[in-house]
C-alpha positions in Angstrom: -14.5 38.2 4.5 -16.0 34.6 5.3 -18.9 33.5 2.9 -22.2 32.6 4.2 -25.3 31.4 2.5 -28.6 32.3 3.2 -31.1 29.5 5.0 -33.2 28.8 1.9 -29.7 28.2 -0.1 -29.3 24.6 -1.0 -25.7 23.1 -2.4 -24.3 20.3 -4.5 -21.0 19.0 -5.7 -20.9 17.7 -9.2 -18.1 16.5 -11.3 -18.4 20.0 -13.2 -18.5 22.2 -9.9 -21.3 23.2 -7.4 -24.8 23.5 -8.3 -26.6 26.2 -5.6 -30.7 26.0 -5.6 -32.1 29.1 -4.3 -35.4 27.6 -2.9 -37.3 30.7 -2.4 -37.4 31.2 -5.9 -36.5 28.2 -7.5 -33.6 29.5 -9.2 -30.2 27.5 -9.7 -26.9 28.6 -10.2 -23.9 26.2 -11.3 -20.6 27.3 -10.4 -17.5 26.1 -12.3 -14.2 24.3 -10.9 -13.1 27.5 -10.3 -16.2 29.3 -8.8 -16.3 26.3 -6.4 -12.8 26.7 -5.4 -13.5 30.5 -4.6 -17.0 29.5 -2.5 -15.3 26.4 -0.9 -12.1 28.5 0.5 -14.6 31.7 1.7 -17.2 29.1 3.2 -14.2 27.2 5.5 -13.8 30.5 6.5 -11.0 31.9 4.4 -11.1 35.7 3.1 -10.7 37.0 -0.9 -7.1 37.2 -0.1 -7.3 33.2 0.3 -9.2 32.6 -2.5 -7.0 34.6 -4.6 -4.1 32.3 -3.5 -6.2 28.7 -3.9 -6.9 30.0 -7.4 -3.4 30.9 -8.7 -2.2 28.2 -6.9 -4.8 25.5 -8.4 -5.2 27.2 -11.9 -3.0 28.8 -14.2 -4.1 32.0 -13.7 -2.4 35.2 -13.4 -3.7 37.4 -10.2 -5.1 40.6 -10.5 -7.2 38.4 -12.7 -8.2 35.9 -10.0 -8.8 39.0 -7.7 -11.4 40.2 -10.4 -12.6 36.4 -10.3 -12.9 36.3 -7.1 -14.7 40.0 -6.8 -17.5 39.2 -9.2 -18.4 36.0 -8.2 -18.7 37.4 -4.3 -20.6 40.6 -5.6 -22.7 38.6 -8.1 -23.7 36.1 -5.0 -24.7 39.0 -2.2 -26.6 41.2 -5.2 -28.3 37.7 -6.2 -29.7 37.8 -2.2 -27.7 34.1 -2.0 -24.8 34.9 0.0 -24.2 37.6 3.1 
């Protein structure tokens, strides 16, 4: 499933990943090269499936572990109220 933010989420590129500002409540989050990999490919529209493959395909990384990757970081965003 596609990736969305919420309309008081802000984002940045760094050279170290993407920084995300929640601006309701000040909060930011950075996301590693690899947690910007997973947001970037489920923001253009791509589904965990994808993201799984753009990580193993990127990084070495085996795949039931970039599945788990990919799982947290998506549950960590919606539960955080960033992400729908």
């Amino acid at each position: 499933m596609a990736l969305r933010f919420g309309a008081g989420v802000s984002t940045a590129d760094t050279d170290y990943g993407t920084v995300l500002l929640d601006e309701r409540s000040g909060e930011y989050w950075e996301l590693n090269p690899t947690g910007s990999l997973v947001v970037r490919t489920l923001m253009a529209g791509g589904d965990e499936a994808d993201a799984v493959a753009a990580l193993t395909g990127e990084f070495e990384i085996e795949p039931a572990q970039a599945r788990h990757d990919v799982e947290a970081l998506v549950r960590q965003l919606r539960t955080s109220g960033l992400a729908a």
